[in-house]
SEVEXTOR-149360 format. One record per residue (C-alpha): x, y, z. Coordinates in steps of 0.5 Angstrom, whole numbers, padded with zeros to 4 digits. Example, Ala and Ser with C-alpha at 12.3 -4.5 7.8 and 13.67 -1.06 7.14 Angstrom:
BEGIN
FISE      px      py      pz
FISE    0025   -0009    0016
FISE    0027   -0002    0014
END
This chain:
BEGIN
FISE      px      py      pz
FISE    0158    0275    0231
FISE    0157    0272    0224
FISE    0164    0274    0223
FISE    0167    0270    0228
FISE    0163    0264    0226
FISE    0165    0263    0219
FISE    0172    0265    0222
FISE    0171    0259    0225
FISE    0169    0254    0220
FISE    0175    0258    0215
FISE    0180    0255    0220
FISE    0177    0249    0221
FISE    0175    0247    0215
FISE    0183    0250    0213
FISE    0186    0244    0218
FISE    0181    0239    0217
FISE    0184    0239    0210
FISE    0191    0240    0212
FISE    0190    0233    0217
FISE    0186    0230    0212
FISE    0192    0232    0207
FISE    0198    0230    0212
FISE    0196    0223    0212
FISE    0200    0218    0208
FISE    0199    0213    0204
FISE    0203    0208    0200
FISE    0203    0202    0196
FISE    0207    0196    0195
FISE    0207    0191    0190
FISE    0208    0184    0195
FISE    0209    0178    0189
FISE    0215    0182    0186
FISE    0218    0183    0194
FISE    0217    0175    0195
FISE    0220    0173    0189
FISE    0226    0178    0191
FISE    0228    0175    0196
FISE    0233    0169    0198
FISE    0230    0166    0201
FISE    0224    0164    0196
FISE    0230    0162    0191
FISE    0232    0156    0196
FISE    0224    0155    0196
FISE    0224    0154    0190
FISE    0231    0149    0189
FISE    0226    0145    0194
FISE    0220    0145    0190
FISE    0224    0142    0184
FISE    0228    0138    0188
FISE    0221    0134    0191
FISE    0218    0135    0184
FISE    0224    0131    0181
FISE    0223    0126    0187
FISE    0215    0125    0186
FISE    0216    0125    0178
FISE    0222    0119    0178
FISE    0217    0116    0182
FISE    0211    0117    0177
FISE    0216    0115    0172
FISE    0218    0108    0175
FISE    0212    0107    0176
FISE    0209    0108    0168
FISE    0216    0103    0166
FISE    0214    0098    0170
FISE    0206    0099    0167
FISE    0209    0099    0160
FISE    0213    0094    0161
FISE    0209    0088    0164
FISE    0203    0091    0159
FISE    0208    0089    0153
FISE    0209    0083    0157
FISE    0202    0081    0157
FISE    0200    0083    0149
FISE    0207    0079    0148
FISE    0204    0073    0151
FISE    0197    0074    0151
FISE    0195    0067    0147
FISE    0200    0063    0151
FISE    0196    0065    0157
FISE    0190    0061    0160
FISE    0184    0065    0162
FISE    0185    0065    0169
FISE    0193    0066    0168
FISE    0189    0073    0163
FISE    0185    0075    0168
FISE    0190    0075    0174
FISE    0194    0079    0170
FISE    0189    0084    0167
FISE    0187    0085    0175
FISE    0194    0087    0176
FISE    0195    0091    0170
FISE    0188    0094    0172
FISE    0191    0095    0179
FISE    0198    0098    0178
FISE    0194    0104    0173
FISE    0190    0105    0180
FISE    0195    0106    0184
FISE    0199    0110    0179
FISE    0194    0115    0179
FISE    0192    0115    0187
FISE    0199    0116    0187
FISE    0200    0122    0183
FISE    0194    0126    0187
FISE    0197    0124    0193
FISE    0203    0128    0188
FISE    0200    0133    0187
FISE    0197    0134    0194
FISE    0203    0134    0198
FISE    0207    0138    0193
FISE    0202    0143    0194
FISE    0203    0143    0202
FISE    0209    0143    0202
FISE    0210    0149    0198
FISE    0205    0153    0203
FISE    0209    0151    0209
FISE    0215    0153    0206
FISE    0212    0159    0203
FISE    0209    0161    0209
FISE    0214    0163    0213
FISE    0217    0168    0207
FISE    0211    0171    0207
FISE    0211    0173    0214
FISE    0217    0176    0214
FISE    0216    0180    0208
FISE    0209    0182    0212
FISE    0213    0183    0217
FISE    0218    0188    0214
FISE    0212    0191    0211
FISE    0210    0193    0217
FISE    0215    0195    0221
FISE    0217    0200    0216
FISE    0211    0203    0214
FISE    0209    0203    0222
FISE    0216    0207    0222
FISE    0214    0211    0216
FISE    0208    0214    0220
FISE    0203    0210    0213
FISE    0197    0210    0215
FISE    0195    0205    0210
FISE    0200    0201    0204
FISE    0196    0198    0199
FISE    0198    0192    0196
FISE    0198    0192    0188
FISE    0199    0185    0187
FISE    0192    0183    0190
FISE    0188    0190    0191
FISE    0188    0189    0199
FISE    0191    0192    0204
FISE    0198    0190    0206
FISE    0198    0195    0212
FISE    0194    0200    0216
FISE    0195    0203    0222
FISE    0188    0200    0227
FISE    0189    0205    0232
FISE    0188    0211    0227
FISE    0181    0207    0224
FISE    0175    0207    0226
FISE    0171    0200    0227
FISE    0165    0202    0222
FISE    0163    0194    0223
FISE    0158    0197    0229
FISE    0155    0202    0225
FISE    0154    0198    0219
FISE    0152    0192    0223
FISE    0146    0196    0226
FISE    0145    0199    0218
FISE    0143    0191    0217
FISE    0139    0191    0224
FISE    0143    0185    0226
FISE    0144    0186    0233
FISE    0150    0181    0237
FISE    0147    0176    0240
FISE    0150    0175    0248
FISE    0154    0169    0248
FISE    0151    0163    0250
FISE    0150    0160    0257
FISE    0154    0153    0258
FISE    0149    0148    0259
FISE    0147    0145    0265
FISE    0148    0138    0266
END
């Protein structure tokens, strides 16, 4: 009887070993597949094209600063107070407007460069899956951020459940619409 029970435990022991050893893992480095694409290439002539366009703008604006500041120091005794005064306040408000400008820059650089990368970045997820799904992968691991670029959810368990009830939180039952 002792026999058969470690008979037993050998072999499931030997093929638990084998299923464990039979899944696959891979690793991919997704930065480097992004930036090989063609596609990021024409995304980036777009980014320095609208770069190109918001820094000519920037531009333009700082040669009409300087040269109605030159002005100003040019003939600033010829000036009357008031005539100084209108003139600084434009002065003051054109560097104003200048800065404004050049956040608003700098933000609409930023999303534009995420609505044009967005949809490379998808295709590049989705190729990952499709070929990792096809390659029978269980998990790939993305090198270039240390998170997981693929992982079969059929074949994981949920441990959220278990560590939820570790912590003694419990899930609240949604709430009722309130009556009127």
């Amino acid at each position: 009887m002792k026999k058969a029970i470690k008979l037993t435990l050998a072999v499931v022991l030997v093929m638990g070993a084998t299923s464990l050893f039979a899944q696959k893992f891979g690793r991919i480095n997704t930065q480097e597949i992004i930036m090989a694409m063609p596609e990021t290439k024409t995304m980036q002539e777009n980014m320095d094209t609208f770069a190109k366009e918001l820094s000519d703008n920037i531009e333009t604006m700082n040669v009409e600063f300087n040269t109605k500041l030159q002005d100003f120091q040019k003939n600033y005794n010829t000036f009357s107070d008031a005539i100084k005064e209108v003139k600084e306040k434009e002065l003051n408000d054109m560097q104003t407007r200048t800065r404004e400008f050049q956040e608003r820059a700098q933000q609409d650089y930023q999303k534009k460069q995420n609505e044009l990368l967005a949809p490379i970045i998808d295709k590049a997820k989705s190729a990952i899956d499709k070929v990792a799904a096809a390659g029978g992968f269980l998990v790939v691991f993305d090198t270039s951020t240390g998170s997981l670029a693929y992982f079969d959810e059929a074949t994981l368990t949920d441990v959220a459940p278990a560590v939820k009830k570790e912590l003694g939180i419990t899930d609240a039952p949604a709430a009722a619409p309130a009556a009127k």
